[in-house]
C-alpha positions as CSV (number, residue, x, y, z in Angstrom):
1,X,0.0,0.0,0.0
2,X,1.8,3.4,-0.9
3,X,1.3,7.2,-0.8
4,X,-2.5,7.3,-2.5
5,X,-4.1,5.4,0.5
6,X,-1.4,7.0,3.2
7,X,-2.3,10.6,1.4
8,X,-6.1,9.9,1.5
9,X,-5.8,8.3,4.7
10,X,-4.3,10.9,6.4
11,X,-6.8,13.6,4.6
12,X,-9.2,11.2,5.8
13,X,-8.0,12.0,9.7
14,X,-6.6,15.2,9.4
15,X,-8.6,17.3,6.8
16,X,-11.7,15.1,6.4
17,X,-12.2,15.6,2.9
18,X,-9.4,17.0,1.2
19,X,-6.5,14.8,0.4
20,X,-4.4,17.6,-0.6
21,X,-1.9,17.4,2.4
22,X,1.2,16.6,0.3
23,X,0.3,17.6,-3.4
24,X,0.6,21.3,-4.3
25,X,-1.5,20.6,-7.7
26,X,-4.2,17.2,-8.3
27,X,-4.5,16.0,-11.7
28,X,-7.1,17.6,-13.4
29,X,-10.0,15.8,-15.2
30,X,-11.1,16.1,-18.5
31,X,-15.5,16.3,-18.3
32,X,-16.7,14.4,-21.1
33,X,-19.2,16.4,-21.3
34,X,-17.7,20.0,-21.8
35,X,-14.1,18.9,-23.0
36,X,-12.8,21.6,-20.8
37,X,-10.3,21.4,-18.2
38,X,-10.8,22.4,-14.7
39,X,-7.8,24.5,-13.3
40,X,-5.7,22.9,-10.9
41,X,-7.2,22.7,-7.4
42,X,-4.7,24.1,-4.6
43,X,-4.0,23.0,-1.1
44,X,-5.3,26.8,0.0
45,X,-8.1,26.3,-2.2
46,X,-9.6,23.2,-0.2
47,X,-12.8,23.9,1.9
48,X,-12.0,24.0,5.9
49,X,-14.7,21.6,6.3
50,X,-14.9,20.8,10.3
51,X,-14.7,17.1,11.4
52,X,-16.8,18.0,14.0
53,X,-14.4,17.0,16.8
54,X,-14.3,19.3,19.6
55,X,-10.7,19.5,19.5
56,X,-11.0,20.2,15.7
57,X,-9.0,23.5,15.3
58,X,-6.1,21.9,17.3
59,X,-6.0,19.1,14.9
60,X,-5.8,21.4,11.8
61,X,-3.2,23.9,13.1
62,X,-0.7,20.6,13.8
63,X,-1.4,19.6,10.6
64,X,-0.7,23.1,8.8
65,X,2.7,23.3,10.7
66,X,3.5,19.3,10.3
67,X,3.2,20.1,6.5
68,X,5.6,23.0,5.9
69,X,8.4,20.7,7.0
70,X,9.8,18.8,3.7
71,X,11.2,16.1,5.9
72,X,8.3,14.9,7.1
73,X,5.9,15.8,3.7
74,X,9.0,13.5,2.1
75,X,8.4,10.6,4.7
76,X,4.5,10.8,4.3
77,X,4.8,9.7,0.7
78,X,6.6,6.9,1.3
79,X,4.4,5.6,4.2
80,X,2.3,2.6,4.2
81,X,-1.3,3.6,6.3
82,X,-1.1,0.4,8.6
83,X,2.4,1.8,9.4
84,X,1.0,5.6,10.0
85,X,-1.5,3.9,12.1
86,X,0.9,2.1,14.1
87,X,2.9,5.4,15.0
88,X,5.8,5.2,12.9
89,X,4.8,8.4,10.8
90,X,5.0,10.3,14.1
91,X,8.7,9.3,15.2
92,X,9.5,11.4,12.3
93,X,8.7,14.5,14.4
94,X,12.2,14.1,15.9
95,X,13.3,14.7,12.4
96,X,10.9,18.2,11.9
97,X,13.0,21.7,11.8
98,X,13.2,23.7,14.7
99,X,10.9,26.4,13.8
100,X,8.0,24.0,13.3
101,X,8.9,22.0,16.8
102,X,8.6,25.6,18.8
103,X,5.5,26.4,17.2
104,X,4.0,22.7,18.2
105,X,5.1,23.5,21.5
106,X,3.2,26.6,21.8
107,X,0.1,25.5,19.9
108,X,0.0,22.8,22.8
109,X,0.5,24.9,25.4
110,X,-2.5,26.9,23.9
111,X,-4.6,23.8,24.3
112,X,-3.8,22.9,27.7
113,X,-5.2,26.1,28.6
114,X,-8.2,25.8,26.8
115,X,-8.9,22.3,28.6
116,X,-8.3,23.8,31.6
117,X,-10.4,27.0,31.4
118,X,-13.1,24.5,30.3
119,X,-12.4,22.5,33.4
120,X,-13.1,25.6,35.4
121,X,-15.7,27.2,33.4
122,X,-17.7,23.3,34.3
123,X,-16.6,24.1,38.1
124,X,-18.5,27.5,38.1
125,X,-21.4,26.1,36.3
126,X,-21.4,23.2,38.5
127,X,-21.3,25.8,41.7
128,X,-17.6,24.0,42.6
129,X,-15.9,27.8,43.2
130,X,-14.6,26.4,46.5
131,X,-13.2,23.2,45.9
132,X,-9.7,22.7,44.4
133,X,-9.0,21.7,41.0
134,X,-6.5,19.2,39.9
135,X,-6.3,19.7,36.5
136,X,-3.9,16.7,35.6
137,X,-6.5,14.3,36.6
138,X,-9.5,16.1,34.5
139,X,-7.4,16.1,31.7
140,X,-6.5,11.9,31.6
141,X,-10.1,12.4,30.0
142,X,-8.5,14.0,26.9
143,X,-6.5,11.7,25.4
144,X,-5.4,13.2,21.9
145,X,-2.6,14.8,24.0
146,X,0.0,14.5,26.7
147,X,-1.1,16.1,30.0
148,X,2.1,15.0,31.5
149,X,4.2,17.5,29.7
150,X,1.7,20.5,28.8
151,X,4.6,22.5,27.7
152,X,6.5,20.9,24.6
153,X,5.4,18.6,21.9
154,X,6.4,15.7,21.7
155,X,6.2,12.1,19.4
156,X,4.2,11.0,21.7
157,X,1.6,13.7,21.0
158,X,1.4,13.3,17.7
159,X,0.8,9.9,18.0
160,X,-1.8,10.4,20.9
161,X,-3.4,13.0,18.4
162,X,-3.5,10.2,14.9
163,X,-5.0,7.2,17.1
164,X,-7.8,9.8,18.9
165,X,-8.8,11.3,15.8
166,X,-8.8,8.1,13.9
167,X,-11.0,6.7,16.5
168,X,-13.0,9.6,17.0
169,X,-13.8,9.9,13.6
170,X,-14.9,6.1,13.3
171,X,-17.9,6.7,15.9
172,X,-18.6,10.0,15.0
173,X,-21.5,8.2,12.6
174,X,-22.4,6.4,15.2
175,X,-22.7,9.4,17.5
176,X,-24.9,10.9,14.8
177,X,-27.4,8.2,14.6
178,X,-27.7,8.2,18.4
179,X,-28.1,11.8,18.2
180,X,-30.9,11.9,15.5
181,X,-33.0,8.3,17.8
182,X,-33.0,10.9,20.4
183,X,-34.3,14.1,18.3
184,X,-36.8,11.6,16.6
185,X,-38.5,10.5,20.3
186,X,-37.7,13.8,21.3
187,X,-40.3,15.3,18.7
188,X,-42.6,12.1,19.2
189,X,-42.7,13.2,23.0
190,X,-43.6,16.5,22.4
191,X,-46.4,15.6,20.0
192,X,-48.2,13.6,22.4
193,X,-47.6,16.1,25.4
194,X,-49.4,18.4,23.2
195,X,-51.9,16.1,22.7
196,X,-52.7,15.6,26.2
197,X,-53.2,19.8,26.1
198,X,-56.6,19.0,23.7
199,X,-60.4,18.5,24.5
200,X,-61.4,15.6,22.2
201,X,-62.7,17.2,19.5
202,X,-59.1,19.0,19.0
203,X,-57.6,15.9,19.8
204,X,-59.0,13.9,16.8
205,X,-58.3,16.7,14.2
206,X,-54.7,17.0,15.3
207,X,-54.4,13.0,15.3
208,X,-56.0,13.2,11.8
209,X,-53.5,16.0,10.6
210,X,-50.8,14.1,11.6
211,X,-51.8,11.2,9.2
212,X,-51.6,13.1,6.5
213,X,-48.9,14.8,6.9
214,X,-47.1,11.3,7.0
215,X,-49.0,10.1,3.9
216,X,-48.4,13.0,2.1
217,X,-44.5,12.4,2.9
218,X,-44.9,9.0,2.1
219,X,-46.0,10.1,-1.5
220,X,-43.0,10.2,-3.5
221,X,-41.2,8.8,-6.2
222,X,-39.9,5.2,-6.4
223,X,-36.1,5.7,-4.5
224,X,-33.6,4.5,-6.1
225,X,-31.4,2.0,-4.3
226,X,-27.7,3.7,-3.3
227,X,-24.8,3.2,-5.2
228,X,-26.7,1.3,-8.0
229,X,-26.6,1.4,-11.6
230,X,-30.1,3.1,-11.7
231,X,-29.2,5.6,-9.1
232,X,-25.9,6.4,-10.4
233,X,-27.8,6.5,-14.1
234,X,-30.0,9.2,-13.0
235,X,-27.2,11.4,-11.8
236,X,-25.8,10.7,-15.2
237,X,-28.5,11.8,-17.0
238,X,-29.8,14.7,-14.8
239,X,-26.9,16.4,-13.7
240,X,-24.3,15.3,-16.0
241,X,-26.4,15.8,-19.0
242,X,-25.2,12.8,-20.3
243,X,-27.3,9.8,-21.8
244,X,-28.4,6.9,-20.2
245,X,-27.8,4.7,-22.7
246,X,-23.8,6.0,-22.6
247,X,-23.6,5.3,-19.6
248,X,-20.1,4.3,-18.5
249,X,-18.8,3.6,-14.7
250,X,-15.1,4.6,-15.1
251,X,-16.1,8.0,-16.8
252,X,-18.6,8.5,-14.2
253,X,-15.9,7.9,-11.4
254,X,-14.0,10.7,-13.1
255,X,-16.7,13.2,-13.5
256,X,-17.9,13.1,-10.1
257,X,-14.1,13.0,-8.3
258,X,-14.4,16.4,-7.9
259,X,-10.6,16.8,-6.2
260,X,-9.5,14.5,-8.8
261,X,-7.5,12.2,-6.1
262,X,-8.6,9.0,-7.5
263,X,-10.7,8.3,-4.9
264,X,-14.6,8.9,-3.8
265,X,-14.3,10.1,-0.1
266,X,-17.6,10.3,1.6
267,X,-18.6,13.8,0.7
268,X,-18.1,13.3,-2.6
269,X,-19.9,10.1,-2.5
270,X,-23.1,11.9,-0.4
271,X,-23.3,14.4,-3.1
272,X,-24.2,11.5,-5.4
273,X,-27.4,11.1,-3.7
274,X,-28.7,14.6,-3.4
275,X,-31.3,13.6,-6.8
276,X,-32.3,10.7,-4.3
277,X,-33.1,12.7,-1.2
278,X,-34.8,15.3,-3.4
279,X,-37.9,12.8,-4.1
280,X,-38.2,12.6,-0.5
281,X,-37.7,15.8,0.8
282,X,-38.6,19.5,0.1
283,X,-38.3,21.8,3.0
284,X,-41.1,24.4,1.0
285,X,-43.4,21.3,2.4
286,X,-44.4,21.2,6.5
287,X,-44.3,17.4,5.8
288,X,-40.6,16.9,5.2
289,X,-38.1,17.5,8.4
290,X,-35.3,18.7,7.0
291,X,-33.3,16.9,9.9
292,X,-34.4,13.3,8.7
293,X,-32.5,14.4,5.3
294,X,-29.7,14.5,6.8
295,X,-30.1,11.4,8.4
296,X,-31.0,9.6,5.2
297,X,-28.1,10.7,3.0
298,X,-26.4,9.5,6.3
299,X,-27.9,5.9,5.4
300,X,-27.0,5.9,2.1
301,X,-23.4,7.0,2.0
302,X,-22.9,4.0,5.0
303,X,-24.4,1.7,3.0
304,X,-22.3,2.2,-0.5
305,X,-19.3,2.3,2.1
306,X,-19.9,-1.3,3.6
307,X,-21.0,-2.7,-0.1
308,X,-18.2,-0.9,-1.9
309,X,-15.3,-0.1,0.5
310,X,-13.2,-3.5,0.6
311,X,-10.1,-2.3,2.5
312,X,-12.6,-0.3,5.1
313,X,-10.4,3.0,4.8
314,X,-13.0,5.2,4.6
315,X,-12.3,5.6,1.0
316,X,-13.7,4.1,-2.2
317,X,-10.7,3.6,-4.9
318,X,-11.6,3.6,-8.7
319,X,-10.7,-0.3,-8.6
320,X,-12.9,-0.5,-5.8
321,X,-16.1,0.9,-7.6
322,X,-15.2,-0.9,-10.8
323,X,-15.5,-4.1,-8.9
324,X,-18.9,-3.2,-7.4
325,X,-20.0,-2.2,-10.7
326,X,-20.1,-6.1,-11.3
327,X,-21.5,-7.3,-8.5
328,X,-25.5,-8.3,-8.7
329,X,-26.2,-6.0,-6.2
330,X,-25.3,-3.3,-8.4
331,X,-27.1,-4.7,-11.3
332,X,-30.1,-5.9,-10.4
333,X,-30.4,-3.9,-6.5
334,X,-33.5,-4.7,-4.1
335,X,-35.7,-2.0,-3.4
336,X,-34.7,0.7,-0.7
337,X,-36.2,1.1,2.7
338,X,-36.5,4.5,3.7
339,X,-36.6,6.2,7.4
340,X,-40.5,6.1,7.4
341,X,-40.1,2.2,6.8
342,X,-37.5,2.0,9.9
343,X,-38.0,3.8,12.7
344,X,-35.6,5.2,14.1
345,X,-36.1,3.7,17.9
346,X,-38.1,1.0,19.2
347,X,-40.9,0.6,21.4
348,X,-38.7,-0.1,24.3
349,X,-35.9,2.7,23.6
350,X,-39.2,5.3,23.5
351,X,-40.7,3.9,26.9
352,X,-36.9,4.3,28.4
353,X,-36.5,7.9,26.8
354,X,-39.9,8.9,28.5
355,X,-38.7,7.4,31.8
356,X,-35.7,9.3,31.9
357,X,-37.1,12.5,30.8
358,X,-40.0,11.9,33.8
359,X,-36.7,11.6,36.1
360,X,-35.1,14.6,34.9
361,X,-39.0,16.7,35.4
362,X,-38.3,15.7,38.6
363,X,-35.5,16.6,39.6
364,X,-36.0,19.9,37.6
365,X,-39.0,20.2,39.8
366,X,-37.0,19.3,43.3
367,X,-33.9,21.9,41.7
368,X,-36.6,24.2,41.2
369,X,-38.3,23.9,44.7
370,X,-34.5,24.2,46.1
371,X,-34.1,27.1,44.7
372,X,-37.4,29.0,45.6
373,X,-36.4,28.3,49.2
374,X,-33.0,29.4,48.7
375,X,-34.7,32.5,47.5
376,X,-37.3,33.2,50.2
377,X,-34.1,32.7,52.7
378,X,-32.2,35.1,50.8
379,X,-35.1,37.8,51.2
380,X,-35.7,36.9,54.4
381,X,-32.2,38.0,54.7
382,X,-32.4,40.7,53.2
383,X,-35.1,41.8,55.2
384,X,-33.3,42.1,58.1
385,X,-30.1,43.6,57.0
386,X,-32.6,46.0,55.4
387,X,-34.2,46.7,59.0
388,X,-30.4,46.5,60.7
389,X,-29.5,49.2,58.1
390,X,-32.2,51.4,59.3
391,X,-31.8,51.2,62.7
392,X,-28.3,51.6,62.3
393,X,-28.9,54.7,60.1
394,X,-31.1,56.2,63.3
395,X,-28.5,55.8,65.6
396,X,-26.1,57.8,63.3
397,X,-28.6,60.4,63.1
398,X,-29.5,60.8,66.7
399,X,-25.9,60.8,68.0
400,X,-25.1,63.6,65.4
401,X,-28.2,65.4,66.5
402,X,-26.5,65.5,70.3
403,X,-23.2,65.8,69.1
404,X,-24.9,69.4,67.1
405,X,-26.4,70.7,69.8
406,X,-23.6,70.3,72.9
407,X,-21.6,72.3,70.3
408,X,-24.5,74.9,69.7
409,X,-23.4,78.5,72.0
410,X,-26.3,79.2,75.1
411,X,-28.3,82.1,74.5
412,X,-27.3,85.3,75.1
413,X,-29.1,88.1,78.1
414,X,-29.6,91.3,77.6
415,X,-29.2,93.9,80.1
416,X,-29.8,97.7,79.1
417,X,-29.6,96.9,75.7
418,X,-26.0,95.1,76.4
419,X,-25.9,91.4,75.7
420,X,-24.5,89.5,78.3
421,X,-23.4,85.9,78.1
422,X,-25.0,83.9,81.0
423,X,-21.7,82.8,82.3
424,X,-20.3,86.2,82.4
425,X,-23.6,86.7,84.9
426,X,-22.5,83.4,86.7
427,X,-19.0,84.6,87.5
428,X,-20.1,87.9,88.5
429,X,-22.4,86.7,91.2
430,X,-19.6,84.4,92.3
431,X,-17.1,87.0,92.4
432,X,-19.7,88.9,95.1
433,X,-20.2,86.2,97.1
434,X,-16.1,85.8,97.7
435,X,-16.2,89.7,98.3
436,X,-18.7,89.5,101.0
437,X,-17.0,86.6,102.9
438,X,-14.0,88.8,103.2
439,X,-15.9,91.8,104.5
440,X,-17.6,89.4,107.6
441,X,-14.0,88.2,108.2
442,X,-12.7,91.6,108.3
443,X,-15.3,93.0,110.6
444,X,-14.6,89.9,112.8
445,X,-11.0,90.7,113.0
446,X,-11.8,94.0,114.6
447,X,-10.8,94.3,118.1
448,X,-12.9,97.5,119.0
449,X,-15.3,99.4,116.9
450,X,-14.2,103.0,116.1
451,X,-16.1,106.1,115.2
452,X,-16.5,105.3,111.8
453,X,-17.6,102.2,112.7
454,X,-21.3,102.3,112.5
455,X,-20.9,104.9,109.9
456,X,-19.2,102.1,107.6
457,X,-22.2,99.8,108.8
458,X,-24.3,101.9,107.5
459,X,-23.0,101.7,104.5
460,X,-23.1,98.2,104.8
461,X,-26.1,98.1,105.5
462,X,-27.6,100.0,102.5
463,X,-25.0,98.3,100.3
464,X,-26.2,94.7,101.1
465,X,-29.7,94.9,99.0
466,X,-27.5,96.1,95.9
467,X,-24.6,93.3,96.6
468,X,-25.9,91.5,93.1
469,X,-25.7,94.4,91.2
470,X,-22.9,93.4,88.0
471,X,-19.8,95.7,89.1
472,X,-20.6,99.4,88.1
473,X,-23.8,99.4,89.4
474,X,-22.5,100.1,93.5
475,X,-21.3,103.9,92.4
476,X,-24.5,104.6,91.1
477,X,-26.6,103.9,93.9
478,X,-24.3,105.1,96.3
479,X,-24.8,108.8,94.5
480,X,-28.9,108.2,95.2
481,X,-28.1,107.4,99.0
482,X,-26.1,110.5,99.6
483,X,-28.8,112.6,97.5
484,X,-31.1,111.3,99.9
């Protein structure tokens, strides 16, 4: 086995459905139909079709790098794809220039931390924020790479990455059908929820709408079987313009291997069936789900693989579809059973589908109830930090409201049209009580009274009324006593 299947094998893994890792320029094919050339179709023109892995843009930006290096292009021609599978394509990365090592490593390192930002973005979701994180144990769960060294990479890595994406790839159809079982009871479920919604009257028009709708997508033109010589006629005649009668496989192979590879790869072997699905589906029409389409050109494309695809590489050769082009099968087909002749689940799988979505009501319903309460708590809560605030709030205000008014000056008295601070009053009549407890120790000093004596108690005497007089006032009265 040499470069064609390694090429297309590693297309098949690494670009999906382009096998233009190593060739700068495929051959071009001559259309029998227009005698034209096509131009030469270019690694940079190739679509950047996604393999719908979720590690997908990884994958192509190793690939872009791995192929700038001529060492390793060289090595990939020579090959064999059991030996590419078995990891000896990726010791050549040893062998890879400098340049192209360094920016492995820091395309790895770029996908370590998108793992582990996923890892904690999970966590938050999750409601994990307080427990600790070790990311080398999530990341055992991506094995396309080495967790053990997140900082260079290594043979070991590319390897890793070939064998996941290899794998990955092989039950991605499976992955699909399971995905479309569960849309298909999915929809079935909620038509008989709604159901359930109806009086009976409303109930037997909608059942009776429903029947139609399925005969009237059950109304279609005889279906071809895949991969047969009527099938592959029609596309001859209809879209290649060609007649029937002319009809000739190895030209046909030509025409429709649109990268001109030598080899039908499975989008170019679904596109041989779009005349097929178009007798079935229409999405103009509320009968036809647009999803089920899918789902049948799924079908067929499997089913020309497993009838046609002898070496099971994922890849149908031009040997390969001349040999099927002589089997029976090809010749004289049986008839083909379309998705409204096999359901897509069975009775069983439904009454498990309803059981676990009445286990996740419930605990939607119990999540939901969980919730409320944590909600009423938290208002409850709130309430009281609300009513703590305002208390709080008064307290402020009333000690400001004494701290103002200790601050705030008394008021002032007016005497004679003179204002007079009440503690200037208060130390006056202080200052006359000190005077007048000198005077009675004075007189008691006094030996023997003298003339003047009783003159001076006089005096006294009519000074004593006026003793809380403010100083000032003791001149003036004395004047009125001695005009008296």
């Amino acid at each position: 086995m040499g470069y064609g299947h390694s090429n297309m094998w590693w297309s098949r893994v690494l670009l999906i459905s382009w096998g233009l890792v190593l060739t700068l320029e495929a051959v071009p094919i001559s259309k029998d139909k227009t005698k034209i050339q096509e131009p030469p179709v270019k690694i940079e023109d190739a679509p950047n079709v996604d393999t719908g892995l979720h590690y997908d843009r990884y994958l192509r930006e190793v690939i872009d790098f791995l192929e700038k290096d001529e060492h390793f292009r060289e090595k990939l021609h020579n090959t064999d794809m059991e030996d590419i599978k078995e990891g000896k394509l990726a010791k050549e990365l040893d062998f890879v220039s400098h340049h192209v090592r360094t920016k492995l490593d820091e395309l790895k390192r770029q996908e370590v931390n998108r793992l582990r930002t996923l890892i904690k973005a999970k966590q938050d979701i999750e409601g994990g924020n307080d427990i600790a994180v070790d990311h080398q144990v999530l990341l055992k769960q991506f094995e396309y790479l080495n967790h053990m060294n997140p900082h260079t990479f290594e043979v070991e890595d590319l390897d890793r990455l070939i064998k996941s994406a290899t794998n990955d790839l092989e039950n991605f159809d499976k992955e699909r059908h399971e995905e479309f079982k569960r849309y298909e009871m999915m929809k079935e479920h909620d038509r008989l929820e709604h159901l359930k919604t109806l009086d009976e009257d409303q109930r037997k028009e909608e059942e009776e709408h429903y029947e139609e709708l399925r005969k009237k997508h059950a109304n279609h033109p005889k279906v071809n079987h895949p991969g047969s010589q009527n099938q592959l006629k029609e596309v001859w005649e209809d879209t290649d313009g060609l007649d029937p009668e002319d009809f000739d496989p190895k030209t046909f192979f030509n025409l429709h291997d649109s990268n001109g590879d030598g080899f039908f790869d499975e989008q170019e072997l679904e596109s041989l069936f779009t005349k097929e699905l178009e007798k079935l589906y229409d999405p103009a029409n509320e009968e036809d789900d647009m999803v089920e389409m899918e789902e049948e050109r799924l079908r067929m494309r499997e089913h020309v693989m497993n009838e046609v695809d002898s070496n099971k590489d994922r890849l149908v050769s031009l040997d390969e579809f001349m040999t099927a082009t002589n089997k029976k099968e090809f010749l004289e087909p049986d008839s083909w059973e379309t998705l409204e002749q096999n359901q897509a689940y069975t009775d069983d799988e439904m009454r498990e589908f309803e059981e676990h979505l009445a286990r996740q009501e419930q605990e939607l319903h119990q999540k939901s109830a969980d919730l409320e309460k944590q909600r009423n708590e938290l208002e409850r809560q709130q309430e009281q930090l609300n009513a703590q605030k305002i208390e709080l709030q008064q307290a402020v205000n009333h000690m400001e409201r004494l701290r103002s008014e200790k601050q705030e000056p008394p008021p002032e008295v007016h005497v004679e049209g003179n204002a007079i601070p009440d503690n200037h009053v208060l130390d006056n009549q202080q200052q006359l009580q000190h005077d007048q407890q000198i005077l009675a120790q004075e007189h008691q000093q006094e030996a023997q009274p003298h003339p003047e004596a009783s003159q001076d108690q006089n005096r006294q005497t009519v000074q004593q009324p006026n003793q809380d007089l403010p100083p000032g006032h003791h001149e003036d009265q004395q004047s009125q006593n001695h005009l008296q």
